[in-house]
Backbone as a ProteinNet text record, in pm:
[ID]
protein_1_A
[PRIMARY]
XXXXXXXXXXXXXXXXXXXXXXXXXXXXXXXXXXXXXXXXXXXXXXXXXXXXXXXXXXXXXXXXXXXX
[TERTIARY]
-1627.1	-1578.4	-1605.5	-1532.8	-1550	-1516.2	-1568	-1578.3	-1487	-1340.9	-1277.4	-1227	-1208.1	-1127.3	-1015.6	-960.6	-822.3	-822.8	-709.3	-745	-664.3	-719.6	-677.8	-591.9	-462	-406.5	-420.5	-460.9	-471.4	-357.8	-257.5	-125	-107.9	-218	-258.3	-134.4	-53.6	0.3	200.2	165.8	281.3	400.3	382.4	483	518.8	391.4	476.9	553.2	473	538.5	701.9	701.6	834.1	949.7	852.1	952.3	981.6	895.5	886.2	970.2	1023.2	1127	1035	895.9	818.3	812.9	911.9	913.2	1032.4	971.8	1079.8	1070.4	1137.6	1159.8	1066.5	1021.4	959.6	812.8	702.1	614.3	492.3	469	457.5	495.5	507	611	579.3	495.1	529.1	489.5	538.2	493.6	384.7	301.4	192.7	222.4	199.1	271.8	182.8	110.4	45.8	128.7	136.6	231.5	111.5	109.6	49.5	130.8	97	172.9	80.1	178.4	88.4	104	45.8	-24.3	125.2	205.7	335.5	468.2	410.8	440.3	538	538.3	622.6	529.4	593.8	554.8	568.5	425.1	377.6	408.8	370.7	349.3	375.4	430.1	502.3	410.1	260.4	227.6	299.8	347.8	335.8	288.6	164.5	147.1	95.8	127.5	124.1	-21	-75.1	-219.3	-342.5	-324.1	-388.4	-435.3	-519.9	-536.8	-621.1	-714.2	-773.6	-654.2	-500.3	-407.1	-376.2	-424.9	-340.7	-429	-571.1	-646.7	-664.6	-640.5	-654.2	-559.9	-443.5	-314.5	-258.5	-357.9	-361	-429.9	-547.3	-623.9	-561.2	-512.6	-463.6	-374.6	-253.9	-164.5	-197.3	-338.1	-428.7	-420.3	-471.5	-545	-442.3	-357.4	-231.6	-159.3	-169.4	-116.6	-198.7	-324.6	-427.2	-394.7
-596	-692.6	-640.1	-652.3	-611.8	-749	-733.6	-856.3	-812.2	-772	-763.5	-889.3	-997.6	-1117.9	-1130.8	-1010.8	-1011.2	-982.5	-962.5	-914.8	-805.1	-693.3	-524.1	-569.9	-510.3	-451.9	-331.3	-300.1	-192.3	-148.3	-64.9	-60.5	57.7	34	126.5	161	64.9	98.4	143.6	124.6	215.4	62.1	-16.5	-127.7	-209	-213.8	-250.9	-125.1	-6.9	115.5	85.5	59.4	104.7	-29.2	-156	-275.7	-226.2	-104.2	-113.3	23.9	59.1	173.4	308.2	324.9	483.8	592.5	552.9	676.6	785.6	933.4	986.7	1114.9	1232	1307.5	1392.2	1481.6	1629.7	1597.4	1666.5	1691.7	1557.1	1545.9	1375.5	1258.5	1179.3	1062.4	968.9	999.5	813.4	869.4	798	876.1	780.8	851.6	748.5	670.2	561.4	430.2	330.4	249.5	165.3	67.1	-63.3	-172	-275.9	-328.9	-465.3	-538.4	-657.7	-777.1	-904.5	-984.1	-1070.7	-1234.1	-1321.2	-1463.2	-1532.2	-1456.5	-1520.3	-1440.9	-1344.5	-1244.9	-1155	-1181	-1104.5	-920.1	-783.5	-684.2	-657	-643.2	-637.7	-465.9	-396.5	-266.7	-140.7	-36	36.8	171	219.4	380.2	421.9	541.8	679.8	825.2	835.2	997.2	1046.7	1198.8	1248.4	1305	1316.5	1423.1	1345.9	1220.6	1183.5	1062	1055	916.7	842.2	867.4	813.8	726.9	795	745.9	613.2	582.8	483.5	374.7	390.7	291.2	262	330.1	302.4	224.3	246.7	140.3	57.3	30.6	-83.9	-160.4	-150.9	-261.2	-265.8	-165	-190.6	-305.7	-332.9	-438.8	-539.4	-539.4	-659.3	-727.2	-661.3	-727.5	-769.4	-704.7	-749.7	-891.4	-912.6	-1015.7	-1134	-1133.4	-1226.4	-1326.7
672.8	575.8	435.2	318.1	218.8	134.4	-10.6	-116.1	-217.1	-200.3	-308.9	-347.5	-265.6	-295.1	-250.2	-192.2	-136.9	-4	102.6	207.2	180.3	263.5	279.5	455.5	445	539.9	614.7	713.6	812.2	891.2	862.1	964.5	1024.9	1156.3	1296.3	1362.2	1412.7	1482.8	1428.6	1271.4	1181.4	1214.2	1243.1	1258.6	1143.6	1047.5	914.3	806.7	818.5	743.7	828.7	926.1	974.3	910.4	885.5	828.1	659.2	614.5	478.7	431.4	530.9	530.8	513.5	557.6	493.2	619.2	729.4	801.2	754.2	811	750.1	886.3	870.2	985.1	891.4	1061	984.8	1056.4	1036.1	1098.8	1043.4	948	903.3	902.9	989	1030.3	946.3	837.3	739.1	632.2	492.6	404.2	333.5	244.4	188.3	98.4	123.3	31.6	6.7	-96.7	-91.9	-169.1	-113.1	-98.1	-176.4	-341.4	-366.6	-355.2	-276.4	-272.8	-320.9	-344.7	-419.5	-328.2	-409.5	-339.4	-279.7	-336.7	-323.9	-237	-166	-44.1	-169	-264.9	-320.3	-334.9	-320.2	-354	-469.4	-548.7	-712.1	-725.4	-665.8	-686.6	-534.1	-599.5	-491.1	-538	-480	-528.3	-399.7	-464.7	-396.6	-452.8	-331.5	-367.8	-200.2	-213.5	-129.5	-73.4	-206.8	-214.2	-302.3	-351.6	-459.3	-426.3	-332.6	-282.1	-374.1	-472.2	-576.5	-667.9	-697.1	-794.6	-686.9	-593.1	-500.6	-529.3	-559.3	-544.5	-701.9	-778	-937.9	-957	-968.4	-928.4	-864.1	-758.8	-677.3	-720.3	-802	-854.2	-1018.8	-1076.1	-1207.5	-1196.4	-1061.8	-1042.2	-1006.2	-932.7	-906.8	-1067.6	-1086.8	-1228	-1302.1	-1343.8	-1415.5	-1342.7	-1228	-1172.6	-1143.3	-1207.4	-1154.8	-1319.2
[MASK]
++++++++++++++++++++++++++++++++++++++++++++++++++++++++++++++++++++

């Protein structure tokens, strides 16, 4: 359990990447995408990076915050 205030999504079994269009062909089957959505199911923020997983979490809470 963690105390950010929000809940974190876990998608093990690639079934929401696949509702959110991030599979693609080739030897990597999904691409890295971090999806903020907000209180209102609406999606606040779309990162993508391939190699930079720090830029995913800086900008996931930068859109937190902007939307709070």
């Amino acid at each position: 359990m963690n105390d950010l205030g929000f809940p974190l999504l876990s998608d093990g079994d690639k079934s929401i990447a696949k509702q959110f269009g991030t599979k693609r062909f080739g030897p990597i089957p999904f691409k890295r995408q971090t999806f903020v959505i907000g209180g209102d199911r609406r999606v606040i923020e779309v990162i993508k990076s391939e190699t930079d997983m720090i830029t995913h979490a800086d900008k996931a809470l930068e859109a937190l915050r902007a939307a709070a």
